[in-house]
N, C-alpha and C positions, 0 to 999 in steps of 0.2 A: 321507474323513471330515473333512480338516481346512475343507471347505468347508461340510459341514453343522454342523459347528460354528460357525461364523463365521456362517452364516445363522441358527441355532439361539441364536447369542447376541443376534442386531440382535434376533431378534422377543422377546427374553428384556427386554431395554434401552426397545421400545415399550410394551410393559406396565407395567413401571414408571414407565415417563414416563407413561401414563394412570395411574397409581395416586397417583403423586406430584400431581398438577393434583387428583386428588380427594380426597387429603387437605389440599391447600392450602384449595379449597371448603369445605369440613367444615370446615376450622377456622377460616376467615374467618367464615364465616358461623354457628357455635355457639360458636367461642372456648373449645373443649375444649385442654387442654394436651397431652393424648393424642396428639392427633393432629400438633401442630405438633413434640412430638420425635419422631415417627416418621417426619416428612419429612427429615430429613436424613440417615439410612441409608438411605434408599431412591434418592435423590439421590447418594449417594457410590459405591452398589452399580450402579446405571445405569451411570455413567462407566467402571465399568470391565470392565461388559459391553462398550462400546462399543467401548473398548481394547481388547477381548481381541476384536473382529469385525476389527479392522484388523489387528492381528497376525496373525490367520490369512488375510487375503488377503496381506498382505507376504508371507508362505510363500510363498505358493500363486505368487505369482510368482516368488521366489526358487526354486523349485524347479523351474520352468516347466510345470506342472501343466497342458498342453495339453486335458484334458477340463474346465477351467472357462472360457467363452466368453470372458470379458472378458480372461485372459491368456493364449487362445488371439489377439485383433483387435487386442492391445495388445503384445505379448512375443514373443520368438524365444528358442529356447536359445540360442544363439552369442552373444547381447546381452552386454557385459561386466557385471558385478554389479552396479554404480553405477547403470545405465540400467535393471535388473531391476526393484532397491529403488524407484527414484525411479520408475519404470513406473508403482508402485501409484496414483498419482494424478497422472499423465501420460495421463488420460482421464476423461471424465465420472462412469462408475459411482465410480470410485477418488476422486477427489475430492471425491465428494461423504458418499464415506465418509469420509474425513479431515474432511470439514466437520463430521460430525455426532458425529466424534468427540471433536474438540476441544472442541464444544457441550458435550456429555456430559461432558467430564472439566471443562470451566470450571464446569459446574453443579455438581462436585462439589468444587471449591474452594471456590465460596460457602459451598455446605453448610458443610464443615470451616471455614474458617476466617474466614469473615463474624461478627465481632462487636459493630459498631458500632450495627448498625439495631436497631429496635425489633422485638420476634420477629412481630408481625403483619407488617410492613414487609416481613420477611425471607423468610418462611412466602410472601409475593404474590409477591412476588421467583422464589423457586422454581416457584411454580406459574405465572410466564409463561413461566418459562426450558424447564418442563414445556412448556406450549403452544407454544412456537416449535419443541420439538423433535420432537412428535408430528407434526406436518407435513412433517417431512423425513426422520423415520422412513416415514410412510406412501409419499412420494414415492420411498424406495428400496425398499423391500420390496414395493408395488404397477407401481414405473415403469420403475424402473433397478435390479435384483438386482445387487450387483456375484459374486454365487455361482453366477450360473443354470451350470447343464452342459449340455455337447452330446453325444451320444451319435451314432455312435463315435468319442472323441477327435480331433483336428486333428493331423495328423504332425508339422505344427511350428507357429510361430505365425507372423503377419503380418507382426509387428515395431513397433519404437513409432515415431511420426512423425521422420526424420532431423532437424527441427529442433528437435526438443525433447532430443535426444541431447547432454547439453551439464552439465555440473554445476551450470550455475544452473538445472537441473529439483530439484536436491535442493535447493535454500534458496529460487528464488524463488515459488513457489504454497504452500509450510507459510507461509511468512512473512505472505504475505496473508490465507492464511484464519485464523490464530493474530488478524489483526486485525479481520477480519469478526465474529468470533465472538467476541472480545472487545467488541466493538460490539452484539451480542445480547445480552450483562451489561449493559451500559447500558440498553440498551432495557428490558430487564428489571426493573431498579432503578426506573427511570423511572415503567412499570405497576405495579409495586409499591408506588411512594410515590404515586403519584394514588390508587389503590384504599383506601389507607392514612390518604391526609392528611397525608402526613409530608413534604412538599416543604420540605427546610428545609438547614439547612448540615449536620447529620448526615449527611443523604441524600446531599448532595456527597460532604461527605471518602470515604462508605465507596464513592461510585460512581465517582470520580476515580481510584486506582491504576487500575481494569480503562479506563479509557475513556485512560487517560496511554500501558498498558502497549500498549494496541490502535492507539495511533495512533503509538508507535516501531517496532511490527512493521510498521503498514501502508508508511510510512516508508523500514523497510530494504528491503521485498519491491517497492515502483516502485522505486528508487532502484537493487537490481538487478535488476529488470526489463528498466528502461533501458538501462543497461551492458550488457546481454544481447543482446535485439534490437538495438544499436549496432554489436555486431562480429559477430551472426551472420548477420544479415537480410544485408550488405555493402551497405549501401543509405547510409551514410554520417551519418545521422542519429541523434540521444538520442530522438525524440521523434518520431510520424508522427503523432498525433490520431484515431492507432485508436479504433472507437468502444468497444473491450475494453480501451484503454489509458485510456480517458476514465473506464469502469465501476469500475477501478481509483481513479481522480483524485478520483471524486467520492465515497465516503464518505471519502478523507484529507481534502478540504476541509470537510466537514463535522462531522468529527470534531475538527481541529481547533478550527473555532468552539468546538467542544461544549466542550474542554479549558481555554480559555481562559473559557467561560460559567462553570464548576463551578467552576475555581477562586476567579472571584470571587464565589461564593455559599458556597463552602467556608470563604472566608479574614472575605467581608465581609457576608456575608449578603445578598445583592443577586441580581439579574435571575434569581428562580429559575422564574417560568414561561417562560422565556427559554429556562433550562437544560433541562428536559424538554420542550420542543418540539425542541432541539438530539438529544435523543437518540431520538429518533422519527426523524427526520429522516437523521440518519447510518446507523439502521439500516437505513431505506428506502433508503438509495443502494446498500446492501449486498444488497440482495436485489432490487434492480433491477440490478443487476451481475451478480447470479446469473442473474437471467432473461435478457440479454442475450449470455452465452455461453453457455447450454443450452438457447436457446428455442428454435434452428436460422433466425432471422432476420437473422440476422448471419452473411457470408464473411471469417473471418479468420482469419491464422495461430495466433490465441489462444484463439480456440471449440471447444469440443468437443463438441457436439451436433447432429444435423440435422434432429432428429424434430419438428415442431411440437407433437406431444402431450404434451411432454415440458414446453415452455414454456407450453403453457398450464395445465399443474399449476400451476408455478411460480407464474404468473400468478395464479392461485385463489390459493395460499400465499398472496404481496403484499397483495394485495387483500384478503382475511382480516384478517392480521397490522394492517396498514399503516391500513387501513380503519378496525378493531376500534381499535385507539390512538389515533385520531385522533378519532375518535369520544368513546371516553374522556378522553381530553385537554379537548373541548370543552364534554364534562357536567360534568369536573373544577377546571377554569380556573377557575370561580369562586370556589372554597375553597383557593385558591392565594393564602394574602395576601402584598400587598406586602412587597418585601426594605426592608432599609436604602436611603434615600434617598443620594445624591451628587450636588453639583454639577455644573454644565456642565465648568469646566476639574477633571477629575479623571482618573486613569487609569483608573475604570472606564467616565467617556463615550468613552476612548479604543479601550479594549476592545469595546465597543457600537460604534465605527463600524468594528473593526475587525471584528468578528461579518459587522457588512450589507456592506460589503463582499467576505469571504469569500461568505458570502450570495448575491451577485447573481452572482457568478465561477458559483460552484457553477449557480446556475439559467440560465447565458448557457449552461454547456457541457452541461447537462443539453438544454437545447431545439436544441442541434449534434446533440449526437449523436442526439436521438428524432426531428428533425423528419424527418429521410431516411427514418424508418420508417415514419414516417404517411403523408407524403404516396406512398409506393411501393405502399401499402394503397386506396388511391383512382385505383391505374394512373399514377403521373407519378413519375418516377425524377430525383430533386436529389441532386444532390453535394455535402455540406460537407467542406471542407476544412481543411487550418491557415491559407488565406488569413481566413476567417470568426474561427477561434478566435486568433489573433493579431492581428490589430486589432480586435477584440472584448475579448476579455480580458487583451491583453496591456497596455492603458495602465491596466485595474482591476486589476490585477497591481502594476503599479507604484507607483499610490498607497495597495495595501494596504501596501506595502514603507514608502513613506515613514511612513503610521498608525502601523507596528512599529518603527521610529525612533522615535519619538517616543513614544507610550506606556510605555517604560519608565523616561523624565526628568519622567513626573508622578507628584505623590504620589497616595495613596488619599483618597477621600473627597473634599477640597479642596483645590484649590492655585490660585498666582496668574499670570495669565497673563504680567507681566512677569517672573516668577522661572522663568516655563517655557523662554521668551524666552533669557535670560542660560547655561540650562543648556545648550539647543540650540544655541548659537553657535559652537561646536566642528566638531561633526559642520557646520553650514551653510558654514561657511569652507572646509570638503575640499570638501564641496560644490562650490561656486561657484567653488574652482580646478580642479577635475576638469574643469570645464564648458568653464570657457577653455582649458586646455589641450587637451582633445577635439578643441574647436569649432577651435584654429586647427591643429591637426594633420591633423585627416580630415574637415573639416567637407567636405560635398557627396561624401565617397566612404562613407558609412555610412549605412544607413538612421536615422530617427527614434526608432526604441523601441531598437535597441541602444545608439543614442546615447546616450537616457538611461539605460538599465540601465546603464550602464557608471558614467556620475553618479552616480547613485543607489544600486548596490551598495557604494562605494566610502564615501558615506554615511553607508550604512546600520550599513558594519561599523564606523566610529569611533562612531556612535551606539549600538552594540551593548555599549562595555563600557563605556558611560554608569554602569550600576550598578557598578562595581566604583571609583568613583573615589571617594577619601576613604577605602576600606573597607583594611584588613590583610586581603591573601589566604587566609590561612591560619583567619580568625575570618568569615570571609563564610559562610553558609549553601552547603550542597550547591546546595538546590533554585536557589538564585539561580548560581549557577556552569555551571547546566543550561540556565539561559535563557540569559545569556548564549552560552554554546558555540551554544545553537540560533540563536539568532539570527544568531552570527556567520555559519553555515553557511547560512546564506539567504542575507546576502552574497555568500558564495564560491563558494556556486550561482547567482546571477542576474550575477554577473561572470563565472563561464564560459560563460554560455547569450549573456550580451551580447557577449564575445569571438568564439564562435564562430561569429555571424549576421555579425560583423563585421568579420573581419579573413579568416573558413578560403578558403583556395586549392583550386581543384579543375582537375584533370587527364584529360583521358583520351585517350590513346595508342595506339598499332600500333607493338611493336616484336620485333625480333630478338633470339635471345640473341644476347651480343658487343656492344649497342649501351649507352648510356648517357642518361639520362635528367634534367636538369636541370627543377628547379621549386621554388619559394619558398625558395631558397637551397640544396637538397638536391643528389645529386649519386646518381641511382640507377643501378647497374651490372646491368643483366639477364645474370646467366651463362647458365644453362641450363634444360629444361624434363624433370623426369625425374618417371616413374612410381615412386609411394610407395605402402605397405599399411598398414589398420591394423586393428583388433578385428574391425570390419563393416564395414571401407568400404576402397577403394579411391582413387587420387587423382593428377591432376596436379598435381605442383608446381613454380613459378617459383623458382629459387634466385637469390637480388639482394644484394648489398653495395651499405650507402648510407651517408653520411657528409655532415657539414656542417662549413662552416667549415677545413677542412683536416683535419678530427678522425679518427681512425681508422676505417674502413670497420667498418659493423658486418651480421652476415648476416641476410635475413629471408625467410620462407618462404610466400607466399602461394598457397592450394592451394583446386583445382577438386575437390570430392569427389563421390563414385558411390556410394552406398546399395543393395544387391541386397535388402532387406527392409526395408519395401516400395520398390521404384525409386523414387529420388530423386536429382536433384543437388543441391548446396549448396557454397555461398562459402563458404571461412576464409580472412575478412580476417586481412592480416600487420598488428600495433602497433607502433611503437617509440615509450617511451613518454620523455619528456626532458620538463624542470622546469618548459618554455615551453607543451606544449603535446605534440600526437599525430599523427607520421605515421600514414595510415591506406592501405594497397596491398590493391587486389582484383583477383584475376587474372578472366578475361574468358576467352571461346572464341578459338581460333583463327581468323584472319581469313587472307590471302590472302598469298601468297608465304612463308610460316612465319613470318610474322607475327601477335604477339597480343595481341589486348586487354586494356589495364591503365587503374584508375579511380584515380588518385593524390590525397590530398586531406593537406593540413597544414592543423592545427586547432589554431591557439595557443588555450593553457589550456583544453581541453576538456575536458579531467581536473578541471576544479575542479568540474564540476556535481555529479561522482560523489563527490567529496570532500567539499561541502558537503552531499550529501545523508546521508554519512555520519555527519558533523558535525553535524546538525540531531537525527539518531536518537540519538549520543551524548549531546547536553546533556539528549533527555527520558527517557534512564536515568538518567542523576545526578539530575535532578530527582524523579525517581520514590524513586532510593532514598534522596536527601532528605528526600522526606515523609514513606516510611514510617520512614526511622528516627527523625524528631523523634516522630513520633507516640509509634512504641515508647516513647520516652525520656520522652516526657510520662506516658505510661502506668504503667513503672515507677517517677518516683517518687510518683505517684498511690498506688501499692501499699504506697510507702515509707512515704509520710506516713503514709498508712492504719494500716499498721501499729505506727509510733511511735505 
């Protein structure tokens, strides 16, 4: 029963979502008040039909309920609890229910607690956020049931894929979709205020938490992504230019734009058709991400679909959505008037070049990753790789870095180019010593672009706490303490990505237990190779003391593992994680004489990518709850005064 409950709620949650879009109609178009306070019960009761549909597949797994298909081809009993829970969308059907739950429950926070916009504004708002989710209600309930049964039950289940077995299944895919679908509010705000007229800095403030709070989630969910695929794949890499890691990439680059657009439409009333093309556009990346791991045109370890019928829903969806706003946008632009004018040297031209820049990144990596799909659709099969997106994007990368330097030592509106000059001279003097110093240490053993990310990070981060000089810590704004930290952490992620192209040692070996292994100063002791058990798996493992420097041997364990549901092998790289930087050891197969294969790599400061990524996600929560508590604070003594 708990299955037809859970099916019995989605089709309960589509009807409302159809009832919700036609009262939004109705009252767009009659301007009955009737109808616009009926839209937000009906909106808040959707959402948690929704919730209550994923609830009952979470059971349904946790219980391993083998007569429901999807956790009969995804789930085993024997799976430990961790991998049961996280199962629920550790596959297509499941994720896509979590997608449309999150939809559903963000539509019912606007409802509740959206008070800024104007109630026509707010009322559109709903009915696209309605519209976006009747097409992924129909796409589940017509395409992908995650409730279908099989009659007679599965004795056990398949099991979920051995690489997804891992605890960043529980935080890294909510993370992301938490920012996908926070990306669908913006869009939604977006279609709202065009159908409205209301493109204006109201429209920012109220659409800037969802589009801030969406591009911290997206933020944390790459950042451990990365870390994920780093130690599990044992391939020795943060980053391979999956075209499912790209799908990821590109509504964070967009969304950022979008973030940095609103705010200055929020703060100064400026580039606001700028700003709703930004949120058209992030949501498009968001649902070309969708279609690209569910279309079945993509082989990756990050896809979960292989049905083609399944992608050209999708496909329809995009096309629809994507279509339909862009279309509206172009009948609408013209009742979009001009924001506040600003000079050439001001920080909002700097934000504008740092938008186009974002921009072209976003479109070099978008035409990487589609053009393998078109031209394999006309019979001729190209390979892009990171040689294309690394000297492609990687030197637009860098002068978006240096624009982020530097935009935050101009004032708003106007300023003068020799007082920009005087305040940059700080950050350009670390500059131009990093350079020399680089140049006469490693010049000819480094590539060109780590060269200068290592410049340029170093830069970036004295130019990063540009806004705190002059200010008492304690009296500076949250939100500004958010940029700052964000920015720092862009530094300290483009100084680990530039350290580690530039300096990691890589190993690989045939050795005995008993033998000892010497590399980038280490000192690896191979003891022995003994058979380990764990929940579901089995395993070789290499037991090694390593030490550097004369410093105490410390033990690490890297292990060969066996999967009986379904048959798989898989690496677990050993870490050892010190202040410099990441031994990384992958054990390998047995080679000949009882000798075996080992992949040894030291990666000064490789840890800082993950660190600045964290760092980046940290400063746009402090920012976030910056604004909304100045907001609040403005609000209450609005009531104050009022009141006196």
């Amino acid at each position: 029963m708990i299955a037809e409950f859970g099916l019995a709620a989605l089709w309960l949650a589509a009807a409302l979502a159809l009832l919700q879009l036609g009262l939004a109609i109705g009252g767009l178009k009659g301007g009955r008040p009737e109808l616009q306070a009926a839209i937000r019960p009906v909106a808040v009761v959707q959402g948690a039909l929704t919730a209550m549909a994923f609830i009952a597949l979470i059971t349904l797994f946790m219980r391993s309920d083998m007569s429901v298909l999807l956790v009969a081809t995804n789930s085993h009993s024997m799976k430990p609890w961790l991998y049961k829970f996280a199962g629920t969308w550790g596959n297509h059907e499941g994720s896509m229910l979590l997608w449309v739950t999150v939809m559903g429950v963000a539509g019912a926070a606007v409802a509740l607690f959206e008070r800024a916009l104007r109630r026509d504004t707010h009322m559109a708002t709903l009915g696209a956020q309605a519209a976006i989710s009747l097409g992924f209600y129909a796409f589940l309930l017509f395409s992908s049931n995650p409730f279908a049964r099989i009659d007679p039950p599965a004795p056990d289940g398949q099991g979920l894929n051995p690489l997804l077995q891992d605890p960043g299944l529980a935080f890294h895919p909510p993370t992301l979709y938490f920012g996908y679908v926070g990306l669908s509010v913006a869009f939604s705000f977006a279609v709202g205020a065009l159908l409205t007229r209301q493109v204006d800095a109201a429209f920012a403030r109220a659409m800037r938490p969802w589009v801030l709070g969406a591009w911290v989630l997206l933020t944390l969910g790459i950042t451990a992504g990365s870390y994920w695929a780093y130690y599990e794949l044992g391939w020795g890499g943060w980053w391979f230019w999956d075209p499912v890691e790209n799908a990821s990439l590109m509504p964070w680059l967009a969304a950022t734009a979008l973030l940095h657009s609103a705010t200055v439409l929020a703060t100064r009333d400026a580039l606001r058709a700028w700003t709703v093309m930004l949120a058209v556009v992030a949501f498009s990346m968001s649902m070309v991400g969708t279609f690209l791991v569910r279309s079945g045109i993509l082989t990756s370890v990050h896809a979960f679909a292989v049905d083609p019928e399944r992608g050209s829903f999708i496909l329809a969806l995009l096309g629809i959505y994507i279509g339909g706003a862009l279309a509206l946008f172009g009948w609408r632009v013209g009742t979009v008037r001009e924001g506040a004018p600003f000079e050439l040297v001001s920080r909002e031209t700097m934000l504008v070049i740092n938008n186009l820049l974002l921009s072209v990144i976003l479109g070099l990596v978008l035409i990487g990753t589609l053009y393998p799909l078109m031209t394999e659709a006309f019979g001729h099969k190209v390979s892009v790789g990171p040689p294309y997106f690394d000297r492609i994007a990687g030197p637009i990368a860098l002068a978006l870095m240096i624009a982020m330097a530097v935009g935050p030592m101009i004032r708003w509106r106007r300023d003068n180019a020799s007082a920009v000059a005087r305040r940059s001279m700080a950050p350009a003097l670390v500059g131009l010593s990093v350079l020399a110093v680089v140049a006469v240490t490693s010049w000819g053993r480094i590539g060109i672009l780590p060269f200068l990310g290592l410049v340029i990070a170093l830069t970036v981060a004295v130019a990063s706490i540009a806004p705190l000089w002059g200010r008492k810590p304690l009296r500076t704004p949250l939100f500004t303490w958010g940029m700052v930290i964000a920015h720092l952490g862009c530094a300290v992620s483009l100084g680990g990505m530039a350290a580690d192209s530039a300096f990691t040692v890589e190993k690989l070996v045939a050795a005995r237990p008993g033998e000892t292994i010497e590399t980038a100063g280490w000192r690896l002791r191979f003891d022995k190779i003994l058979p380990v058990a764990g929940d579901n798996w089995t395993a070789l493992q290499a037991d090694m003391r390593v030490s550097r420097g004369g410093g105490a041997p410390v033990a690490i364990h890297p292990q060969s593992r066996f999967f009986t549901s379904p048959p798989t092998t898989t690496t677990e790289a050993a870490l050892l994680t010190r202040w410099d930087g990441q031994l990384y050891v992958v054990l390998g197969q047995e080679a000949d004489a009882g000798r075996w294969q080992m992949r040894i790599w030291w990666k000064p400061f490789v840890t800082c990518i993950w660190l600045g990524g964290t760092m980046i996600a940290l400063g746009g929560l402090l920012a976030l709850i910056g604004r909304e508590r100045r907001g609040w604070t403005l609000k209450w003594r609005a009531r104050r005064a009022t009141a006196a």
